[in-house]
C-alpha positions as CSV (number, residue, x, y, z in Angstrom):
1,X,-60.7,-1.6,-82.9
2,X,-60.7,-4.2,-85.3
3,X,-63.4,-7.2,-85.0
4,X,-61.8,-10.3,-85.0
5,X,-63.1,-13.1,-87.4
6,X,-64.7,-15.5,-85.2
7,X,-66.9,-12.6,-83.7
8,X,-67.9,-11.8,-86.7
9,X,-68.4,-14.9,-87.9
10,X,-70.2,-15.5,-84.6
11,X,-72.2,-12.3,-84.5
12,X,-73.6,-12.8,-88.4
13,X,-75.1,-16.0,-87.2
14,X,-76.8,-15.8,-84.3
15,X,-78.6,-13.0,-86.6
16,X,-79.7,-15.4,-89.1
17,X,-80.9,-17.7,-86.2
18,X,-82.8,-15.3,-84.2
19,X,-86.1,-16.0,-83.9
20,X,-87.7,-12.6,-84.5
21,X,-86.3,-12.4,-87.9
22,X,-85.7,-16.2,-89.6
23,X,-88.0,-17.4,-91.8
24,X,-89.4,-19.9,-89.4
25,X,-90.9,-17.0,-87.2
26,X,-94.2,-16.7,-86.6
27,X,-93.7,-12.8,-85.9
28,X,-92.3,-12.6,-89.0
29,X,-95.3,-14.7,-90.6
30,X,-97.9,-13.1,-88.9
31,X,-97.0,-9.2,-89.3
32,X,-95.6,-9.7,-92.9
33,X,-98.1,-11.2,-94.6
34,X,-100.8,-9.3,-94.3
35,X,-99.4,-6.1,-94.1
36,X,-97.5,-6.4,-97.4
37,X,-100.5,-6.3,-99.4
38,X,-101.4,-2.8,-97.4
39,X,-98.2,-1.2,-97.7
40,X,-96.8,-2.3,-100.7
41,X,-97.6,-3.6,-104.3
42,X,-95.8,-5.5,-107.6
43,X,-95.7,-4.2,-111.0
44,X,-94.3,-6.2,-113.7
45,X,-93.7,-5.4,-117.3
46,X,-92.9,-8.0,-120.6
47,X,-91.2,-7.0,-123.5
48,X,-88.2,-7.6,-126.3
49,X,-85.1,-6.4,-125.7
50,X,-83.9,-3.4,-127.4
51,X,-83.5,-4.5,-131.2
52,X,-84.2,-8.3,-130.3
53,X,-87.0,-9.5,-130.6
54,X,-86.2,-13.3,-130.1
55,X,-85.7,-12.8,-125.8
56,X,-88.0,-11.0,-124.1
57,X,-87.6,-9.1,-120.9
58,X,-89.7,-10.0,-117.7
59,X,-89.2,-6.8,-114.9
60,X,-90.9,-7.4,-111.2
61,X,-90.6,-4.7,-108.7
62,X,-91.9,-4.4,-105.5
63,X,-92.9,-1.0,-104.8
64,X,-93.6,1.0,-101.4
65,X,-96.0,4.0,-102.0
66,X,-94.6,5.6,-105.4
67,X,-90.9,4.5,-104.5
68,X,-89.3,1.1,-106.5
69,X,-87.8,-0.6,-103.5
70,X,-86.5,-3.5,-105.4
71,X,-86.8,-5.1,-109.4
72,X,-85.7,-8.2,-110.4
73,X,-85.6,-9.1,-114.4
74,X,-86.2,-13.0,-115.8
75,X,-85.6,-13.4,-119.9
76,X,-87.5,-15.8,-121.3
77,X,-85.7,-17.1,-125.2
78,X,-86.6,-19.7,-127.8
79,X,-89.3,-21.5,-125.2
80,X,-87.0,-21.7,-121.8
81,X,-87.1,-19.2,-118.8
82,X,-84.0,-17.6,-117.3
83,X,-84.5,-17.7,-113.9
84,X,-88.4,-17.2,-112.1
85,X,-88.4,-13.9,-110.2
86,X,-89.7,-13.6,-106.5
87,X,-93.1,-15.6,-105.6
88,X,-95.2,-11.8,-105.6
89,X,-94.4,-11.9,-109.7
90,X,-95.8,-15.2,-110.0
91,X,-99.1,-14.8,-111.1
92,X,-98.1,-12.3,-114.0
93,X,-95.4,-14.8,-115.4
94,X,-95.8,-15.2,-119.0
95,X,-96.3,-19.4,-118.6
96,X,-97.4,-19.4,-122.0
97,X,-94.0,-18.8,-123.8
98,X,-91.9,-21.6,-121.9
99,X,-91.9,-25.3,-121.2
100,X,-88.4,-25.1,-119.9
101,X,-86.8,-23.3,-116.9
102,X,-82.9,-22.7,-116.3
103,X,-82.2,-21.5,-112.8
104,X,-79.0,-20.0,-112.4
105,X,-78.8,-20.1,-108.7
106,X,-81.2,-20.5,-105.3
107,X,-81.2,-17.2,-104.1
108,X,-85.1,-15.9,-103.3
109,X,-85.7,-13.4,-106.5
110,X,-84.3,-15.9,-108.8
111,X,-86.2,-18.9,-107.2
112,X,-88.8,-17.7,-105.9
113,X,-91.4,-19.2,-108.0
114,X,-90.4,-22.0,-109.3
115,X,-92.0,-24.6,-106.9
116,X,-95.5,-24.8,-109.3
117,X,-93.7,-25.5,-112.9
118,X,-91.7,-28.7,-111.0
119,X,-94.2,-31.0,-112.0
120,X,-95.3,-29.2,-115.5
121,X,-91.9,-28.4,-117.0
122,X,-88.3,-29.6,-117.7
123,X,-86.3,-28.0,-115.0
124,X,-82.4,-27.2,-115.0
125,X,-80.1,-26.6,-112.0
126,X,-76.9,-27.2,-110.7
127,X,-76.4,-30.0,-108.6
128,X,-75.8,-27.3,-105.6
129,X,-78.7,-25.4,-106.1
130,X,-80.7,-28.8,-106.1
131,X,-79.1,-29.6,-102.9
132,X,-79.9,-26.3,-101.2
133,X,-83.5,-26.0,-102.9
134,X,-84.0,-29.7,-101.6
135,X,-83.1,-29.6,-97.6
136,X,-85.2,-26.0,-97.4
137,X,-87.9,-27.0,-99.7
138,X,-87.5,-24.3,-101.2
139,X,-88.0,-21.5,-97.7
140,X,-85.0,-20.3,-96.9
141,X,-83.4,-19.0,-93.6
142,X,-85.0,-15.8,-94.9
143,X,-84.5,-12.2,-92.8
144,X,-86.4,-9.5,-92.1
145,X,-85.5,-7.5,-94.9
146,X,-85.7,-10.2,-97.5
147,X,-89.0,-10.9,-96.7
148,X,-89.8,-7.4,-97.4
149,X,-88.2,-7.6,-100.7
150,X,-88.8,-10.5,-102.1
151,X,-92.1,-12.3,-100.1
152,X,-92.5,-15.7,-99.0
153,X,-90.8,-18.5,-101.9
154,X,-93.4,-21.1,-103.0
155,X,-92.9,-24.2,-101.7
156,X,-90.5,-26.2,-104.0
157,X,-91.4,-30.5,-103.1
158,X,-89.8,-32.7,-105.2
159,X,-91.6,-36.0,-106.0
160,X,-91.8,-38.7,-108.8
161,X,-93.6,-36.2,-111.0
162,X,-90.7,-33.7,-110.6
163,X,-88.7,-32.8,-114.0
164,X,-85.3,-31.5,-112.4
165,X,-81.9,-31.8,-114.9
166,X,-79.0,-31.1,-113.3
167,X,-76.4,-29.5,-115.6
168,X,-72.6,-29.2,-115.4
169,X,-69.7,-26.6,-116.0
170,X,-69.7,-26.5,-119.3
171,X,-72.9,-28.3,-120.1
172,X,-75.2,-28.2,-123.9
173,X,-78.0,-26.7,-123.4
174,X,-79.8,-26.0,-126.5
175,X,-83.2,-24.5,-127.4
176,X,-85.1,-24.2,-131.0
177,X,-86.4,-21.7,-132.7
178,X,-89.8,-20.5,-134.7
179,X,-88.3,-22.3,-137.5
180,X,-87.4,-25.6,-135.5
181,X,-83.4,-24.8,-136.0
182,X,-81.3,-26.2,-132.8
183,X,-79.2,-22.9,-131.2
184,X,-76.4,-23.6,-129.4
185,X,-76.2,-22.8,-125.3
186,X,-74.0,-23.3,-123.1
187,X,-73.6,-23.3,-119.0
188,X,-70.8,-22.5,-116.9
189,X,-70.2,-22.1,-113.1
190,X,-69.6,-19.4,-111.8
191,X,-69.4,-19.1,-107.7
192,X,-69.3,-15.9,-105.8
193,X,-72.1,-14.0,-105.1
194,X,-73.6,-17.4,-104.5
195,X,-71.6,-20.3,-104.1
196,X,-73.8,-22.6,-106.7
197,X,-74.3,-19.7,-109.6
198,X,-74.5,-20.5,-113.5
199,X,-74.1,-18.4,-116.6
200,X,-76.3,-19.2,-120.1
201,X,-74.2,-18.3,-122.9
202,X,-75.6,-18.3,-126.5
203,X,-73.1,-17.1,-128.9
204,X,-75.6,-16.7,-131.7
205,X,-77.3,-14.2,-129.8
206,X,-74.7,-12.5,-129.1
207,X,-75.4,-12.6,-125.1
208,X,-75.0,-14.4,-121.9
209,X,-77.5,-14.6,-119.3
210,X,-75.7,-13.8,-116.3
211,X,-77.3,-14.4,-113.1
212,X,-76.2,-11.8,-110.4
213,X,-73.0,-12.0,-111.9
214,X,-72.8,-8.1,-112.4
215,X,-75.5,-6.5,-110.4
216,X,-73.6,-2.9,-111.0
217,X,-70.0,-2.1,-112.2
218,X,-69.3,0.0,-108.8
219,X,-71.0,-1.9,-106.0
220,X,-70.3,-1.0,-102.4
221,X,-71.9,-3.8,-100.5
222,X,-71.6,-7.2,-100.2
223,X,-73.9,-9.9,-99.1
224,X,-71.8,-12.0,-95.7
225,X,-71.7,-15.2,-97.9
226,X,-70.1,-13.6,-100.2
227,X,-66.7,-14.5,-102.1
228,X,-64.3,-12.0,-103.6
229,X,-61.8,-14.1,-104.8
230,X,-64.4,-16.8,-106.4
231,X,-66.3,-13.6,-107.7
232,X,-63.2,-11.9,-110.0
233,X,-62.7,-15.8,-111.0
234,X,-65.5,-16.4,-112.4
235,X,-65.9,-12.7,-114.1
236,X,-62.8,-13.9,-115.5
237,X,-64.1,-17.6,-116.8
238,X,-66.9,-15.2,-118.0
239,X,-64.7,-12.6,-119.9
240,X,-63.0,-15.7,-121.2
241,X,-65.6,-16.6,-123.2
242,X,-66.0,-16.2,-127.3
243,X,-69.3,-14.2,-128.9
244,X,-71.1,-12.2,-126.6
245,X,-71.5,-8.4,-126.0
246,X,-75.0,-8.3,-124.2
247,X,-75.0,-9.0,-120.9
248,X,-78.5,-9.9,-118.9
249,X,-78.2,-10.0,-115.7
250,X,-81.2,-10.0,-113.1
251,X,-80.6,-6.1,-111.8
252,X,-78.8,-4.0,-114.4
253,X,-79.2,-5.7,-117.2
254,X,-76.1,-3.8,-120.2
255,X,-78.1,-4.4,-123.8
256,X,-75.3,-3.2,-125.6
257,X,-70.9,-2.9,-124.7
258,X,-71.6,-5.4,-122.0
259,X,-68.1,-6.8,-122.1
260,X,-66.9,-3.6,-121.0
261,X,-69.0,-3.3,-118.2
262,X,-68.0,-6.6,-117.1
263,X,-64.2,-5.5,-117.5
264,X,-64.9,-2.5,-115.5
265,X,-66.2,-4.0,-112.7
266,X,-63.4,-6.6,-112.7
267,X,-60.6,-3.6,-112.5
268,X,-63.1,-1.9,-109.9
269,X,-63.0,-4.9,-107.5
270,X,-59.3,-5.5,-108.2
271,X,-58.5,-1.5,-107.4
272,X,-60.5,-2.0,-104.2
273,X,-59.1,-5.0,-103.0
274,X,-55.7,-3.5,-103.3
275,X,-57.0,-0.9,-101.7
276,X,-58.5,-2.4,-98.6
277,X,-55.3,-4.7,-97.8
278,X,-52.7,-1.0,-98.1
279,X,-54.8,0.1,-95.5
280,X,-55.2,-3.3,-93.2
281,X,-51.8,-3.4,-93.1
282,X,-51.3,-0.1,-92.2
283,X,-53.0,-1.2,-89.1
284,X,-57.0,0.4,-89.7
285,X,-59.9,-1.4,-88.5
286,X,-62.2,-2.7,-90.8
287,X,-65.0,-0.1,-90.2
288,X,-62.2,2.4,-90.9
289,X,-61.6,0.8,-94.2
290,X,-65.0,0.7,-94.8
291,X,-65.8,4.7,-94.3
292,X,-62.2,5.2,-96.5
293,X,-63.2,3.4,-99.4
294,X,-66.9,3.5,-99.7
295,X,-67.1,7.4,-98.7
296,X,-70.7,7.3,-100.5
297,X,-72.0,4.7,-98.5
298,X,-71.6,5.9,-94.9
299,X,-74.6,7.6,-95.4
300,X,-76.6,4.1,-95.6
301,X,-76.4,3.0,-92.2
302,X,-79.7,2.4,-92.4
303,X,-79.1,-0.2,-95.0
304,X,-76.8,-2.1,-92.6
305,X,-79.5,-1.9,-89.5
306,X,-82.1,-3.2,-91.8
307,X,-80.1,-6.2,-92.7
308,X,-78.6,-6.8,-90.0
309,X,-74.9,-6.6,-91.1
310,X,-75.8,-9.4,-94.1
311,X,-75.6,-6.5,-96.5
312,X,-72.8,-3.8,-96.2
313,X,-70.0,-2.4,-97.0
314,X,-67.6,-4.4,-94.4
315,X,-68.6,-6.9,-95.7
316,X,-66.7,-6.2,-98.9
317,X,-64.0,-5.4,-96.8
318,X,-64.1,-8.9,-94.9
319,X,-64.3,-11.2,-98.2
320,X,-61.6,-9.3,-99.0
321,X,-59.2,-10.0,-95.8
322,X,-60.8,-13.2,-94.7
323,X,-63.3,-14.9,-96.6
324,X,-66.8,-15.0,-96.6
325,X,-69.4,-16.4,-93.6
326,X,-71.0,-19.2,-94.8
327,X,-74.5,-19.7,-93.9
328,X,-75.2,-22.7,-91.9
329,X,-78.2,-23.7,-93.7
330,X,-76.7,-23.7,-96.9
331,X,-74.1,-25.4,-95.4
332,X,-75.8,-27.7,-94.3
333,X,-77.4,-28.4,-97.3
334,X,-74.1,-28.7,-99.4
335,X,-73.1,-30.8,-96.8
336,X,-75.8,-33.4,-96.7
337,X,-75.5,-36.3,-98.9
338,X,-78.1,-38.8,-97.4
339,X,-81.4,-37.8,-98.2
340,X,-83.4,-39.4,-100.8
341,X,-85.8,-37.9,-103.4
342,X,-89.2,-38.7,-101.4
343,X,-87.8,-37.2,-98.3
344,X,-87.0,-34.0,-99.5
């Protein structure tokens, strides 16, 4: 049987809003918190990339027993930081070798610390990801399981002391070297994953710092706010783009033939999207399509218990035929144009 949209759409939030599992729970607070520290622990690691040894790597991963249950990388380049990691990496940050931060989009493990540097350092965003960062202050409509990934965000209050740029497609972004010589960046939307996601580019290096642009070449899961269509877009603005190769993204970073990666995931999602529509139309429900095209993954159903149905394989299979579910606070957020600075 095949769900219908609107009960999907219906089912995926009343689980964001339940109480048991939003961020705003105090059973979620309460039990969290202080069993993290006893069950789990955060191990980071700094260094260059792989013959370059102007950006530097910054690795978090938050680890149950001996098992890595999740990493998230950060680069830091010519005195700005790409992106902040989760709030549990915070206090191993390496805050002496920035004064500048570029966030690429709002999601926890790219966000999660930035709340401390607002007052302390020039900050860039898009306009959307100040909006979303602004009407949460920075706390999310988190769920159970990103709580267990990622911790609790630190708080992110904007005031008069706040040093927030916003940046446009397309937008100059420049940094200086040892030597005080400007090199060129560059910032483009790129919706998808995440409706308000940037990519650095800086053709001198070679590279583009890409957000969760990539993640993996043959992912079978998808978040429920996620956009197919906006997604092989933007891989395309992306692939579009002169003088780069290395691609350094938050997950899976690809040092070296990163271009290629990037192709391969764009033919990957383009085969599978075929692929899912032949067999909508041949009348197979969207769990059946699910279990045909992602074999591998039927295996996981823990992952989608977990999560709740915000992370699956249908959901792939959903973007695909209808669209993604928006999340009402992000909505929300987007939405709201009436707030001033001091009351956000």
């Amino acid at each position: 049987m095949r769900i219908p949209t609107d009960l999907r759409t219906r089912f995926l939030r009343h689980y964001q809003s339940l109480p048991h599992l939003s961020h705003s729970s105090s059973l979620t607070h309460n039990l969290l918190k202080p069993l993290l520290p006893l069950i789990s622990s955060t191990k980071t690691s700094y260094e260059n990339l792989p013959n370059n040894d102007r950006i530097k790597r910054f690795e978090g991963g938050r680890y149950f027993g001996a098992g890595r249950w999740f990493d998230a990388s950060c680069y830091v380049f010519n005195g700005i930081l790409i992106d902040t990691s989760p709030s549990s990496c915070y206090p191993h940050l390496p805050t002496s070798d920035f004064e500048q931060i570029l966030l690429t989009h709002h999601h926890e493990d790219h966000s999660g610390s930035l709340g401390p540097f607002l007052p302390t350092h020039q900050i860039y965003m898009s306009q959307k990801t100040l909006d979303i960062m602004s009407m949460s202050r920075g706390k999310f409509d988190m769920q159970f399981y990103e709580h267990l990934l990622y911790g609790e965000p630190l708080e992110f209050k904007l005031n008069e002391d706040s040093n927030v740029n916003i940046i446009e497609d397309g937008g100059y972004l420049p940094t200086w070297n040892s030597d005080g010589r400007e090199v060129e960046g560059y910032v483009y939307t790129t919706p998808g994953h995440s409706e308000d996601m940037l990519v650095y580019h800086v053709p001198s290096e070679n590279a583009v710092f890409a957000g969760d642009l990539y993640l993996n070449e043959n992912r079978f899961f998808f978040r429920s706010d996620e956009c197919y269509t906006s997604i092989l877009s933007s891989i395309d603005k992306i692939l579009d783009l002169p003088d780069w190769d290395i691609l350094l993204c938050a997950h899976e970073p690809i040092f070296e033939g990163g271009r290629d990666k990037l192709k391969k995931k764009r033919e990957y999602l383009e085969r599978i999207g075929d692929n899912i529509i032949r067999l909508h139309n041949a009348g197979l429900s969207d769990i059946e399509i699910s279990r045909s095209v992602f074999p591998r993954a039927s295996g996981m159903w823990y992952l989608w218990v977990i999560c709740g149905g915000d992370v699956s394989p249908v959901n792939i299979v959903r973007s695909v035929l209808y669209g993604p579910v928006e999340r009402d606070s992000i909505k929300r957020a987007l939405n709201d144009n009436g707030e001033n600075i001091e009351n956000r």
